[in-house]
Steps between C-alpha positions, in 0.01 A plus 500: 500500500747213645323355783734249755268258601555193694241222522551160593384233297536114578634305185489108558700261251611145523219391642498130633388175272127408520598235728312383838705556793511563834349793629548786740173710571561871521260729609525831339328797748497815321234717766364458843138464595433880518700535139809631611802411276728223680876533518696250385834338717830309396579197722716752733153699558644812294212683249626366148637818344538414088287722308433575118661201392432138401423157610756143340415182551768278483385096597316580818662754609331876468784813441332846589663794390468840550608887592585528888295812655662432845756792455255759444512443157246775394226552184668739212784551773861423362757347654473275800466168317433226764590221231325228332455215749400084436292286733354123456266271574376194450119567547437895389494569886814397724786759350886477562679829454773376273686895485534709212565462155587832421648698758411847652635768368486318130282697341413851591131454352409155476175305529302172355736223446359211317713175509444207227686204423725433197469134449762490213723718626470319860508932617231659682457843351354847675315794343435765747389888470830699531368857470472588117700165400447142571748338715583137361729226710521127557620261727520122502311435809150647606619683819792681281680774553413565125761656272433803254471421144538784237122699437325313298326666157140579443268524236280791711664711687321723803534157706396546871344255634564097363436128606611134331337244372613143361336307254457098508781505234746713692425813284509791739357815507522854651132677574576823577294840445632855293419830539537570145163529451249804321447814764244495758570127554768312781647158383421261230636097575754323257555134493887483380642127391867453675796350348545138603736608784215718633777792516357733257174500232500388138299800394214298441215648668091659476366756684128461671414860478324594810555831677567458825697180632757327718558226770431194235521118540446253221340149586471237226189219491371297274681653233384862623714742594310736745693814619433720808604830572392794730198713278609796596838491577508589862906536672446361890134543472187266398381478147240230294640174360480545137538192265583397126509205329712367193572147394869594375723812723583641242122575448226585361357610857168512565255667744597898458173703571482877455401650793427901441442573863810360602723690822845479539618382884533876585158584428547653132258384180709254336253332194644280396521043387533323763490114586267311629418564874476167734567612835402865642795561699769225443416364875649819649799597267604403161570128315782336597431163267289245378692200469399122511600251752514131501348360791599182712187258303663632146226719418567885391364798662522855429612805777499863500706705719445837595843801680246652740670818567480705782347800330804667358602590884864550505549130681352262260693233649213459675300413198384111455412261290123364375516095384185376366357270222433573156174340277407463172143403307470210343545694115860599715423884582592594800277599782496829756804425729352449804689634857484196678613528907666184491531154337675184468751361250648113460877555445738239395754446706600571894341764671711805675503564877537818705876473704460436869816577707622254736414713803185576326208577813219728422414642190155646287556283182491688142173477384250773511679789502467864430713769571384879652760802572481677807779471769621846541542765778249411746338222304581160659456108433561219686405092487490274749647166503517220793836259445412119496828413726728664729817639387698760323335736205748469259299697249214668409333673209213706358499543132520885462570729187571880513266750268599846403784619669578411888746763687558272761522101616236288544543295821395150593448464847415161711268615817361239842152500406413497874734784626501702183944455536666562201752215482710499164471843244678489189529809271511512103637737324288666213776293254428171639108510432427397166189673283373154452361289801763321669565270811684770734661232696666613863671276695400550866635229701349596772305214732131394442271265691261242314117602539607858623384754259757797314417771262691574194512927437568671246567904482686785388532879539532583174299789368458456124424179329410163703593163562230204384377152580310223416244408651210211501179547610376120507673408826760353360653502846287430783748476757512849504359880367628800322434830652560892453610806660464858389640685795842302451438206715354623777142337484415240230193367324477080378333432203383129525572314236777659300863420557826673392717206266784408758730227602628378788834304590610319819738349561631268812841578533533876601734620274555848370608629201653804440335644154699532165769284346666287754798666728815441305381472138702723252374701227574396157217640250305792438141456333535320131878453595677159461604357883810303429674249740684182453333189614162456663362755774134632607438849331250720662295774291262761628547825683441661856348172682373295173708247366419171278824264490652218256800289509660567180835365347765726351306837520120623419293773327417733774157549379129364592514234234755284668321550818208395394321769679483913580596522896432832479265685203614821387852528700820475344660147650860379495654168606699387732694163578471316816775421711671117425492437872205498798260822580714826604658422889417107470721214558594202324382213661452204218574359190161401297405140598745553801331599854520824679479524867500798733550619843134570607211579345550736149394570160671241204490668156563236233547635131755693333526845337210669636194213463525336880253235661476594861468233834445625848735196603402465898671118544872679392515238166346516156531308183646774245280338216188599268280266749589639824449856359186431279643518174757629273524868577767544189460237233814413337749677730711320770374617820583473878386618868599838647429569865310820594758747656405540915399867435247710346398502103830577267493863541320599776609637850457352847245732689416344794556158700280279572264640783628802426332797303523632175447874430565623161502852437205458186236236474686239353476107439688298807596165438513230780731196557821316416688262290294590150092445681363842514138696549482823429296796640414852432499762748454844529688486893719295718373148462583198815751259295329217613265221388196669648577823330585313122219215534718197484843340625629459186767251612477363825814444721677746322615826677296784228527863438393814299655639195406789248600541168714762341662609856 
């Protein structure tokens, strides 16, 4: 029986000289204090979604890969493939999304790719699962996109599961398991000796005869090669750590035990040999490696690393990761692994850093985290924040994932703690909301006053599935509470001590922005297309209102690689490039280096293509430089300053003047002011367009007024 089983395993090569450097100190958390599994954040604050795949070190520099879940990539389900995606670090705990390296859509049954180096061949080479066949490419950077080679040969066949390993002399090797074994038993594991361009195997191989086997990992020490693997295999679920030894990998193996009272994962008698058992439960899912790792002083330690599924649920991109130590005896046997909470490692090198934005006010941190599933019909959640300084909210985010399968949006709404007002809602689509936890970012720009206290909601209608969060329940935010509703906001109930993980931007010039790719960019790429131009423009890629931009020179790959990021998880994206000129309705004012100067107070955007720096200039003169604007908003593009137009957002239609009032026929979001400084409001009625009614004057002196969008 072919089984399609995807485990991740962690495979470290090129491991740094035994040289004393400098040091980074990374603490690795793996549970909480009550022993809840901890989820694990890139820099951006997104859940790191690579799965079944492997771990390169290249210098100091850490390259995970793995299968993306966040489509609703499903167990045994095929079709849907999410992709393999890449993230680094430089301490085993601050990630970078660096895209895919094989696209979705690739493969229609894919899973598990492993990633080694080549160093004669200067390639890096992938093996991954490819339902029934193993998919082999290469690429000459880390981060790919890696390119198809032919199948390789083997010497067994009934190949369905399969990690790398490289030897101190560059020999490499494929570990892999076959389900050509006698009746009544599962999978025996191969060790298979590659060619010396890693692309196929030299038919050189030995079988370790066990019965029931996958998810493996080979570690070498002292001469000893000790390999792991799940004992019984176990797809998406938690099996023992079972380990044999060999001082060559091409065997003999030793360690095999017959066990006559042996039970296969679905609760069948399986007798049968099996290896040596040193952990109970593989710390919650199966082995992902044992690798060694070269620390800052020169000396060598030993790791095992653990895919902690989620239970074979259908969203196991929620599953995470166990990091702890491995130890050995003084004869060199190794000991029970031990699933440690948390501990400490001495890194060569710099450590990483979690990105702040500029506007950056409030926010939770990423530490400490778990995530629950619950937002759904009348179910509501909420978190309370208090802004450190008075201005506009220019964003704000709850990480959030969707489970099962939502028939409606999930809406993020910003409510006055002390009047229970609802001030900003933003609704998003089903599409939009990734299976794996992400930042869902909206974009308010509504006022806020320092030391006044908001709440952050989220909710939805929908009647099947749910939408999730993460939560902590040290107090990692004491400046405010989470709370719930069950009777759909109506009454709530806090629960000291536990916060939702959030962010909060504000920002001090009031300046709206309309979501999606900036007004006047033009579309030039589906998803995986090539965007060409001549010359060098700002391309935006994302869909709906998430975009990620780069300035690019004669055209680029319209895909999440050259991004260096996923705006939007699970959503087919395009790109679009910006307009040469100023922001939709502005007007040139000044050269770069020259000066601008205006009639009155007004908004300054200094950029070009779509990335713009943005003054409130109140004196009617600016410098149109980096300094004046606080840095370079478009590195390596000639820029200049573009005076906001004197009415409302590019767009949007004059509803009321100043004094006036605004009555839209729907609850709707009203913006407020002139000449490109804007607050925003949502109403469900006619609303005063004043600065009593919107919080703020958002630019004094200036005659203001009320504008909707899409009218």
């Amino acid at each position: 029986m072919k089984r399609l089983v995807p485990i991740l395993v962690l495979l470290l090569c090129a491991v740094v000289s035994p040289v004393s450097r400098a040091a980074t100190t990374s603490t690795i958390v793996n549970s909480d204090a009550s022993g809840g599994q901890i989820s694990r954040f890139d820099v951006d604050g997104n859940a790191l979604d690579a799965h079944d795949g492997s771990l390169l070190q290249v210098g100091d520099v850490f390259y995970l890969y793995g299968t993306s879940y966040a489509c609703g990539y499903r167990y045994r389900e095929n079709g849907d493939f999410c992709g393999f995606k890449v993230y680094s670090s430089p301490d085993l705990v601050h990630w970078t999304d660096r895209g895919y390296v094989t696209a979705p859509g690739a493969c229609g049954y894919c899973f598990r790719p492993h990633v080694i180096h080549n160093a004669a061949t200067g390639r890096y080479v992938m093996w991954a699962d490819a339902g029934g066949r193993y998919l082999v490419a290469t690429s000459p950077t880390p981060t790919g996109i890696f390119t198809p080679a032919p199948d390789p040969a083997l010497a067994v066949g009934g190949a369905v599961d399969e990690s790398l390993f490289v030897d101190d002399d560059g020999t490499g090797y494929l570990i892999h398991n076959t389900t050509q074994v006698e009746a009544g038993l599962t999978a025996d594991m191969v060790v298979e000796r590659l060619t010396p361009d890693y692309l196929s195997t030299t038919g050189q191989h030995v079988r370790l005869g066990l019965g029931d086997v996958e998810a493996f990992t080979v570690v070498k020490r002292g001469g000893v090669y000790h390999a792991l693997m799940s004992d019984p295999s176990c797809a998406y679920c938690s099996g023992a750590t079972g380990e044999m030894t060999a001082t060559s990998m091409l065997g003999p193996w030793s360690g095999a035990w017959y066990d006559p009272n042996g039970v296969h994962q679905s609760g069948r008698p399986e007798p049968r040999w099996r290896a040596r058992i040193v952990n109970a439960d593989n710390c919650g899912g199966q082995p992902l490696a044992a690798f060694p790792l070269v620390a800052a002083d020169g000396s060598t330690g030993y790791y095992f690393l653990s895919d902690r599924w989620n239970d074979r649920a259908p969203n196991e991109s929620l599953a995470n990761f166990f990091l702890g130590p491995l130890s050995f005896d003084a004869a060199g046997t190794l000991r029970t692994i031990e699933c440690v909470p948390r501990f400490t490692l001495s890194l060569p090198g710099s450590p990483g850093a979690y990105r702040s934005p500029p506007d950056l006010d409030q926010r939770s941190g990423f530490d400490g985290f778990r995530h629950h599933c619950d937002v759904a019909g009348t179910v509501v959640r909420q978190q309370g924040f208090t802004p450190s300084r008075t201005g506009t909210l220019s964003a704000a985010s709850i990480t959030t994932f969707r489970n099962g399968t939502p028939n409606a949006p999930v809406v993020l709404e910003v409510v006055d703690t002390a009047t229970g007002t609802t001030l900003s809602r933003n609704e998003f689509p089903v599409g939009a909301v990734p299976w794996a936890p992400n930042a869902l970012t909206a974009r308010p720009g509504i006022a806020v006053v320092a030391g006044h206290q908001y709440l952050l909601r989220l909710r939805s209608t929908t009647t099947t599935g749910c939408y999730g969060w993460e939560y902590g329940d040290a107090d990692p935010y004491p400046s405010g509470v989470e709370s719930y509703s069950t009777d759909g906001g109506r009454t709530f109930t806090a629960e000291p001590g536990r916060d939702l993980k959030f962010t909060t931007d504000v920002s001090a010039i009031p300046l709206f922005t309309p979501p999606g790719p900036p007004a006047g960019s033009t579309r030039c790429a589906g998803e995986g297309e090539r965007c060409s131009f001549a010359g060098t423009r700002v391309v935006h890629y994302g869909a709906g209102t998430s975009y990620r931009s780069v300035v690019a020179t004669d055209g680029v790959d319209c895909r999440i690689a050259a991004f260096g990021g996923d705006p939007l998880v699970g959503t087919l994206k395009s790109c679009h490039v910006a307009p040469a000129g100023g922001p939709a309705g502005s007007t040139f004012c000044a050269a770069e280096d020259g000066t601008c100067a205006v009639d009155g107070p007004a908004v300054v955007a200094y950029g070009a293509g779509g990335l713009f720096a943005h003054r409130l200039v109140r004196d009617g003169r600016t410098a149109c430089t980096n300094a004046a604007f606080g840095g370079d908003p478009a590195f390596g593009v000639v820029k200049a300053c573009h005076r906001a137009p004197e009415g409302g957002p590019p767009g949007w239609t004059a509803c009321a003047p100043e004094n006036g009032t605004c009555a839209p026929a729907s609850a709707r979001t009203v913006a407020y002011g002139a000449r490109g400084a804007f607050v925003t409001r949502w109403v469900t009625g006619p609303v005063s367009c004043t600065n009593a009614a919107f919080g703020t004057d958002p630019i004094p002196g200036v005659v203001k007024a009320c504008y909707l969008a899409g009218v």
